[in-house]
Each structure stands twice: as structure tokens, then as C-alpha cells.
C-alpha positions, 0 to 999 in steps of 0.5 A: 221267476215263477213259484213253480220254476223256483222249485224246479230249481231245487230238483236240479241242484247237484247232489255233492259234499253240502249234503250230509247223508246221501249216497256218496255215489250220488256225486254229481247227479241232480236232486231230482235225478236221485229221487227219480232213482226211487232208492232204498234207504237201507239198501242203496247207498245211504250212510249214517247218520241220516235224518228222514222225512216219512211220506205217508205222515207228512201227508197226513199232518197237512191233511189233518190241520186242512181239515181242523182249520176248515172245520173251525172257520179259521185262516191259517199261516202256518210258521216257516221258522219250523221248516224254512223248506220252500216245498213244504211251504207250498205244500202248506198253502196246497192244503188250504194255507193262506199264507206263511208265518215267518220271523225275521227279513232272511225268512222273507226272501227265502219264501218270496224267492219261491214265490210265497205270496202272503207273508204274516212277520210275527215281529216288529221290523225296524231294521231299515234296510230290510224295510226298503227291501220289503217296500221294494217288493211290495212296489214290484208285486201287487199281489204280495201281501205282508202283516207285520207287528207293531208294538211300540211307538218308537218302533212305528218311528223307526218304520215310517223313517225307513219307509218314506217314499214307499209305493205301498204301505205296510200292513202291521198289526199291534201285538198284545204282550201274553203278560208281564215277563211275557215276550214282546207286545204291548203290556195294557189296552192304553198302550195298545191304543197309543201304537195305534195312534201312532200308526194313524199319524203315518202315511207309510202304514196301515193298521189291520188288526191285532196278533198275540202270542198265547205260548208266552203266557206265564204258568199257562193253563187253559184259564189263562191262556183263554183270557189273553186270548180274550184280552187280544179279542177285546184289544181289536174291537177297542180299535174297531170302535176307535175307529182305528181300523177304518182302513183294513179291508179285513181285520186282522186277529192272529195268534195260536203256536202249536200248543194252545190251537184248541184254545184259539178255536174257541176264543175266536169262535166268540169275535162279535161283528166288526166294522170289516170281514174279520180273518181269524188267522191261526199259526201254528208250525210244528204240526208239519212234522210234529215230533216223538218229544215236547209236541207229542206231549203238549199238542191241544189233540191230546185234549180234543183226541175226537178231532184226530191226532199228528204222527211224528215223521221225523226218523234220525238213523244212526249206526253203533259204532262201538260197543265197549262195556256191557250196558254201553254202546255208541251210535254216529249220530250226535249234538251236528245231527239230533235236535236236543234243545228240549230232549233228548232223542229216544231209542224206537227202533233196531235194524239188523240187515232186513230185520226190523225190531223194537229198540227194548232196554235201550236208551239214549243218555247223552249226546257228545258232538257226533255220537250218541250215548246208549244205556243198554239193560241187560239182554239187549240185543245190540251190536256193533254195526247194528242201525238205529232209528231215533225219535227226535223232540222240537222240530224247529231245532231237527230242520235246521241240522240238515239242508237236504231231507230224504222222504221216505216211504214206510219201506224205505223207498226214497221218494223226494228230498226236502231242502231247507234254507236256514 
């Protein structure tokens, strides 16, 4: 199935009680049907709590790193962890994506069920049965195209055993550990060396590169994070003149979350000449939708504001639902709805029939399974019956709490549904 007929799927699922949010006489229309109805959001049916997705900012975050991607000479495979939605995966690849990150093997079927062409697995894969799958694929698609980590010898045992037999080898590139009591990776240059080796004495894998992950590094800060980068550099032209990469058609160097791109830049700016094309590969996430939390914080755009700047795009919508206490109030939404891993959401904004104002002295304190706690000062203008819209912090943790995303237009327009497969 092509990638186009894939998503035409998606429009054509029915909208039914899987889907929280949605108008409940919606029951029984298809997904595209819905969105070509072109609903209000605050007028046409949608009940509360509902999360959406803004049109004109999702736009704006794809055509933002396009263009900082293209200006800094880098690939990008944006992670799809984030989102796990085909559509904006597609979309990702429209604004100049050369392929998507992903971390486990279910991440993979999904973005090969919707056609993803090029797959970058920030993980070590030893699980056998998914290694035959992934073969599988790989004999069945000449033009898929997948880049694994490695970074142990057992590992590379472990692979080579599932993988005998195979029509293709697998792609892998050795990941470089971001410092001791970092994530995975290999700790040292020797070790890096020794994963290669082991490679080498397979036949059911190819060496192509190095990937590392500097949002690991302890007590990060511009100095450090540069000298792992620095570090992860060095480690590929060890193996480029070890003579380890002779079989890459490119050579792969790959890191960059969503906190440290700006470092990323720099540092791959400065890769010397190799023996093969090097593919500078950046893969950062949470761009895509950003956020009103931890990203605003971190993101590098803070340091480089010259270069532009990501809107968040995600809205939660909530509605009081009770009002029992001066300074208290209570909205429907809760821990099933709001991501609250990092923060929690923050009070933006009220609406009171067509009436849109800032949510001034209202604060979010605390979460129970479905409602919100709200602080009220005093003055506050909020009543029962009342919506209101929060900011939401991590997107990672925002998709996965909802399977069908309303995208909305700046006046409420309900223009398309985002379906996320977690």
C-alpha cells in the first residue's frame, strides 16, 4: 500500500466512542467527512475536555526548521516518538525531512505502514524477532532504508544471530555514551573501536557512522555539550581512518534532541573531510509542536533569537465544572487528558460564550485523574460553565493522551484531525 493510500485510510476511519472529544453527533461519519464539515470548535459540538492542534503554528514550526535545517547544511530525521502521527511525519518529510527517528520496533511498523521510507532507530535493537521483521522489510523494499545504533559487542552478537541469512544488511552506527552516568552508548574511543570490530566480523552488518545523544550529558552547558559533540566527531574520523567505514556509501554523524541543535550546528559545521559524503543528521522532535512549558524554556532559539523563534501549538480546553470556594475552582480536564510529567499546564486564557479574555489570577495547582485544580485571586472573573484553555509542557507526553487531534484554525475552524498510533 502506497504512502498516499495509507493516509487516505485514516480519513476514512469512523468517528466513534475510540475518541474522546469529538462531537458526539459525529457517531458514524468518517474522519474526512467531519473535517470537511469545517466545524467550530466552540459552536459545533465539541465537548470538554478537548486537545487541539493550531493550524497556522504547526505550519510555522515545519517551515521554521526547513529553513534552519537547510541554512545550516544538515539532514534532518526529525523523532516520531514525539508525535507517532503518520500525517505529520509526512508532513516533516514535505518540509525537507530526510527521514524519521524512531525508538523501538512498534515505532517502525507504524511509520513503514504509512510508507516512511527512511528510518533512523536511536537504539540498540537485539530483540530477534523484530530484527527478522526489519530484514523482512528490507528484502521486500529496496528503497527502505534503516540506521540502528550499536554499542556493545554482545549486542552486535546478539544482531548477527537474528539476522543470518538476511538479503540486506543492517545499517548500524556506534553510539557515543554523553558521559559517565549518561544513558546508553559506549563509554571511551577503545570501546567505540572494539563495536566496530565486532561489526566488521559480520556479514549481517554495515558500519556507516556514529550518533550520540548530547541531551544526556551531565550538568549540561554549552562547554560541555560541545565537547561531546567534539568527542562523537573525533570518534568517526577514528573509524574513517581505521578504515572502518570503507563500506558506507556516506558516513553517517547523528545527534541533536531539541535542546542543544544550536550546538549541533556548530560542531558539525567543523566535521573535516572523510573518506565518503558525510550526512550531517540533526533529530530533533519536539519542534513540531513545541510547547508553553519545558521546550519554551530550553529551546536553543532562546540563544539564537536571530534565527527565529517555535510557537507552541498545542491548546487543552477545559470547562469549570465547579466553583465551591472563593479562590477555588475546578475544570474537567486532568492527569487522562494534560501531559504533567515536567509541568504542570498553565492557565492562558477564558471564554464565555464568543467572549475570549486572558485567564488573569488563575492558576493551575494541581491535577487529580480527571479534573483540574484552579487557585483563583480574588477578582478573577470565573464561573461555572466558563472554558478554558491551557498551556500544556512535553509534547511527548501531550500526543500520547489523545488518538484523534482537532486542528484548528485561529477562530476556531476545525480543519483536519491528527491521528496518533501510541
Amino acid at each position: 500500500m502506497s504512502s498516499s493510500e495509507a493516509l487516505a485510510r485514516l480519513a476514512g476511519e469512523r468517528v466513534d466512542h475510540r475518541f474522546k472529544g469529538l462531537p458526539p453527533d459525529a457517531e458514524g461519519l468518517t474522519v474526512g467527512e467531519l473535517a470537511a464539515q469545517r466545524r467550530n470548535l466552540f459552536t459545533d459540538g465539541f465537548p470538554t475536555p478537548v486537545l487541539t492542534l493550531s493550524a497556522e503554528r504547526l505550519e510555522h514550526n515545519l517551515a521554521l526548521m526547513e529553513t534552519y535545517i537547510a541554512r545550516h547544511g544538515l539532514a534532518f530525521a526529525p523523532h516520531g516518538k514525539t508525535s507517532m502521527a503518520p500525517q505529520l511525519f509526512h508532513r516533516q518529510i514535505e518540509h525537507g525531512a530526510w527521514g524519521i527517528t524512531l525508538a523501538v520496533p512498534h515505532q517502525v511498523r507504524v511509520a513503514r505502514a504509512f510508507g516512511i521510507r527512511r528510518v533512523f532507530l536511536a537504539n540498540e535493537l537485539v530483540d530477534a524477532a523484530a530484527l527478522r521483521w526489519i530484514a523482512g522489510e528490507l528484502a521486500a523494499d529496496p528503497a527502505f532504508q534503516l540506521v540502528a545504533y550499536v554499542d556493545s559487542v554482545r549486542g552486535v552478537e546478539l544482531m548477527d544471530a537474528a539476522l543470518r541469512g538476511a538479503a540486506r544488511p543492517v545499517d548500524v552506527v556506534v553510539e557515543l555514551g554523553a558521559g559517565e552516568g549518561a544513558r546508553t552508548g559506549v563509554r571511551t574511543e577503545a570501546e567505540a573501536l572494539a563495536v566496530a570490530e565486532a561489526v566488521a566480523g559480520t556479514q549481517t552488518l554495515r558500519l556507516v557512522g556514529v550518533a550520540g545523544y548530547e541531551g544526556e550529558v551531565p550538568r549540561a552547558d554549552p562547554e560541555r555539550v560541545r565537547s561531546y559533540l567534539r568527542r562523537l566527531v573525533a570518534v568517526a574520523v577514528a573509524l574513517d581512518e581505521a578504515g572502518r567505514l570503507k563500506d558506507a556509501e556516506e558516513i553517517v554523524v547523528s545527534a541533536g534532541g531539541s535542546a542543544w541543535f544550536d550546538a549541533v550546528a556548530e560542531v558539525f559545521a567543523e566535521i573535516p573531510a572523510l573518506s565518503r559524503p558525510v550526512l550531517k543528521l540533526l533529530r530533533s522532535g519536539a519542534y513540531v509542536s513545541h510547547d508553553d512549558g519545558h521546550y519554551r524554556r530550553i529551546t536553543p532559539f532562546n540563544r539564537v533569537p536571530e534565527e527565529g523563534a517555535l510557537e507552541p501549538a498545542f491548546r487543552l480546553w477545559a470547562q469549570v465544572v465547579s466553583r465551591p470556594a472563593p479562590g477555588q475552582a475546578f475544570a474537567n480536564a486532568g492527569k487522562r487528558d494534560a501531559a504533567h510529567d515536567l509541568d504542570l499546564p498553565t492557565a492562558q486564557v477564558v471564554r464565555r460564550r464568543d467572549a475570549e479574555r486572558p485567564a488573569d489570577g488563575i492558576t493551575v495547582t494541581g491535577l487529580s485523574d480527571q479534573h483540574a485544580w484552579l487557585r483563583t485571586d480574588p477578582g478573577a472573573d470565573l464561573e461555572v460553565g466558563d472554558w478554558i484553555g491551557l498551556g500544556l509542557s512535553h509534547p511527548c507526553t501531550s500526543f500520547d493522551k489523545w488518538q484523534l487531534i482537532p486542528v484548528t484554525e485561529a477562530d476556531g475552524t476545525v480543519v483536519d484531525y491528527i491521528r496518533t498510533f501510541f
